[in-house]
Each structure stands twice: as C-alpha cells, then as structure tokens.
C-alpha positions as CSV (number, residue, x, y, z in Angstrom):
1,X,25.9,-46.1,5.7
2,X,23.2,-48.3,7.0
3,X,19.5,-48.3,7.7
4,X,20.0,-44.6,10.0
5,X,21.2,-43.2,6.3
6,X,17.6,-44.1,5.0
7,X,15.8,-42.7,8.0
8,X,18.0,-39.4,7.6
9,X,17.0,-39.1,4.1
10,X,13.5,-39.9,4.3
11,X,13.4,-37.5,7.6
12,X,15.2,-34.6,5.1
13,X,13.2,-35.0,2.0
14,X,9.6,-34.6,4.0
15,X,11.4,-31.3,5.3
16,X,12.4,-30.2,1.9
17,X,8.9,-31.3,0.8
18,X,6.7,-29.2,3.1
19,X,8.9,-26.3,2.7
20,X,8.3,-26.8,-1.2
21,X,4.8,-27.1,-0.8
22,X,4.5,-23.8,1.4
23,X,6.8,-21.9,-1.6
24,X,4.9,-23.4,-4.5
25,X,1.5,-23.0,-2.9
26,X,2.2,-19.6,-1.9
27,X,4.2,-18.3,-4.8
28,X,2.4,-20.4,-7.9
29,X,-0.6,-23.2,-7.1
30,X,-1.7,-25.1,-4.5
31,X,-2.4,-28.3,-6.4
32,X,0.9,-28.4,-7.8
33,X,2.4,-27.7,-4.1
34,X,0.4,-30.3,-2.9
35,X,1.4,-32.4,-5.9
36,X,5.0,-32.1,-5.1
37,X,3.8,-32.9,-0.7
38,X,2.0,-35.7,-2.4
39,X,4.6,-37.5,-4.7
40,X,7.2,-36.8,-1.9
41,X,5.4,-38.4,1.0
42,X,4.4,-41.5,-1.3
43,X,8.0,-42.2,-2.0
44,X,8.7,-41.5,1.1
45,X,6.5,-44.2,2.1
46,X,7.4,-46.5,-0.5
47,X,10.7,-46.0,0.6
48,X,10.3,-46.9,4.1
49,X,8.2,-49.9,3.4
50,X,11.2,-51.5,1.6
51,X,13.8,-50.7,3.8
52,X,11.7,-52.4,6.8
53,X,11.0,-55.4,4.3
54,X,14.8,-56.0,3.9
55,X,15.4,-55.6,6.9
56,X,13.5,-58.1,8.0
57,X,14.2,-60.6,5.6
58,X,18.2,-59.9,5.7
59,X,18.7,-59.5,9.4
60,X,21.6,-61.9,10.0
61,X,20.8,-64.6,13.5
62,X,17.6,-63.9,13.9
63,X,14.4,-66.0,12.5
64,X,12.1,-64.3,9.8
65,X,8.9,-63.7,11.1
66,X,6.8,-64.7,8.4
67,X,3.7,-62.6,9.6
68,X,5.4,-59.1,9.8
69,X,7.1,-60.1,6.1
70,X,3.7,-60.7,4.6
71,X,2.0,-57.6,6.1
72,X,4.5,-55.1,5.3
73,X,4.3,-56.8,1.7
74,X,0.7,-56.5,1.3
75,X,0.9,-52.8,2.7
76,X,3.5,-51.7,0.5
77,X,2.8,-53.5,-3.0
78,X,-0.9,-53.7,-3.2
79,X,-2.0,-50.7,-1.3
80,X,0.5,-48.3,-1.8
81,X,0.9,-48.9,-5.4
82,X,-3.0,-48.5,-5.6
83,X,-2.7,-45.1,-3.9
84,X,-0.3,-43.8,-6.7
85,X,-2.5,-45.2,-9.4
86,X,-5.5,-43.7,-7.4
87,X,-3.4,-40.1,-7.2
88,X,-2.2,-40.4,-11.0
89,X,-5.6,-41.5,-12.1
90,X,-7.5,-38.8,-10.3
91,X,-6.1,-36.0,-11.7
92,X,-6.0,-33.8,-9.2
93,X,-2.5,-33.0,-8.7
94,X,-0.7,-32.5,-11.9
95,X,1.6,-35.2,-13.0
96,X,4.9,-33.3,-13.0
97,X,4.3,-32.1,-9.7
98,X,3.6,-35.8,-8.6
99,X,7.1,-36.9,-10.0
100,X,8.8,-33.6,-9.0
101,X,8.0,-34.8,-5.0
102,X,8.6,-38.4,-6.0
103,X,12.0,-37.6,-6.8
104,X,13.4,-35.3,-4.6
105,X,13.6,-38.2,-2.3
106,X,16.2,-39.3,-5.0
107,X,17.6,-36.6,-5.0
108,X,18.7,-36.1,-1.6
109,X,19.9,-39.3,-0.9
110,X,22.3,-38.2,-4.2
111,X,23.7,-34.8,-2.3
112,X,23.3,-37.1,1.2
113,X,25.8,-39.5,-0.3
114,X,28.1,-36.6,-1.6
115,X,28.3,-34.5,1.4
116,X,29.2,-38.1,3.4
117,X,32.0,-39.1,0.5
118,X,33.4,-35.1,0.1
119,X,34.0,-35.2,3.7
120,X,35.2,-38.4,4.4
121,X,32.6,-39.4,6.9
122,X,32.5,-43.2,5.8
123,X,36.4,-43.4,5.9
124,X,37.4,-47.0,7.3
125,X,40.9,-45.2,8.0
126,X,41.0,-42.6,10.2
127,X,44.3,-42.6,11.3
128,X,47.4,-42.1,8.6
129,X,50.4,-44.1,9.4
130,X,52.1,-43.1,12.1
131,X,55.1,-40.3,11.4
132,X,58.2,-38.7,13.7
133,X,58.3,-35.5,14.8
134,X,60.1,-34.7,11.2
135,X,57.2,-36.1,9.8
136,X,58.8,-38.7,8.0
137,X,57.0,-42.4,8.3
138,X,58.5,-44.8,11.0
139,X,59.7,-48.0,9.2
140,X,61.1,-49.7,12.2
141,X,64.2,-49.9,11.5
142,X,67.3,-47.1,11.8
C-alpha cells in the first residue's frame, strides 16, 4: 500500500460522502447532509495535505524543497484547521453530522485495508513452492 492507497480512499470516501448527502438531505435535513459533505471533504482535505507533506519531506534521493514544505504547512495547519474551527463555531451544520463526514474517511480506509488483507492483494508471495504433478513438494533430491 503506498501513496495510490490514500488517493483511492480519499477518491471513495468523497463518493460515499455525496451519495450521503443526497440520502440525508432528501430523506431527513439538508444541514445535517451537508454536515456530513462538509466534515467529509475537510478530512478529506486534511488528509491530502499530509500525505503530500510527507511525501515531500520523506522522498528518498531527492532534495527537500523548502518552499513547497512551508506552503503546504501553512495551508494545512493554520488555514485548514481555522476552517474547522470556523465550521464547528458557526453552527450551522450540526456537530454530529460534522464528525459523522469526518470519519467516514476513517472508515473506509478500515474496510479498504480489509478487502486488500481478505484477498491477499498485498501478498509478497505469490507463488507457493513449487510441487510435482502428485502434488507433493520437490526437495531435490530422489
């Protein structure tokens, strides 16, 4: 699993996120839909933001550029944190529905993870030792 894994899971939980806020909206209350769009985008975000920070500071041979570091930094600590303060502090969208978004970015990365384990898809071996027609392992000697 690498950085592809995190785009795939950020990708998947904005799906799951509008398709929540259509059911909700439609079927309950549009603030607490677009609480839910809300809180899932921010992580989403927040999310994103990291993984690019790491990235950049991690990436093996090459030089850290200083300048990209410091502005994805100031984007993603300052401003983003003061845009869920601003959301939380508002009022607007009702908490839960804030943390219910927030964490079905958690969430998917959870039944992500699962799916790849159940079926093996990370598997470093993916070929068993080698057997004879009988199906009895070959050990090399008679």
């Amino acid at each position: 699993m690498g950085v592809e894994f995190i785009h795939r899971v950020i990708k998947t939980s904005l799906v799951l996120a509008v398709l929540g806020f259509l059911f909700v909206t439609v079927y309950y209350d549009f603030k607490f839909g677009g609480g839910i769009l809300a809180g899932a985008i921010w992580g989403c975000l927040n999310l994103l933001f990291l993984t690019r920070l790491i990235t950049e500071v991690f990436s093996p041979g090459e030089e850290i550029k200083k300048g990209k570091v410091t502005l994805i930094a100031v984007v993603k600590f300052p401003l983003l944190y003061a845009a869920g303060f601003i959301l939380l502090w508002l009022e607007y969208f009702p908490a839960v529905s804030l943390v219910i978004g927030f964490s079905l970015l958690f969430l998917v990365m959870f039944l992500k993870a699962m799916g790849r384990w159940i079926l093996s898809l990370d598997s470093k071996k993916k070929n068993p030792t080698p057997t004879n027609q009988l199906g009895r392992h070959k050990t090399g000697g008679s």
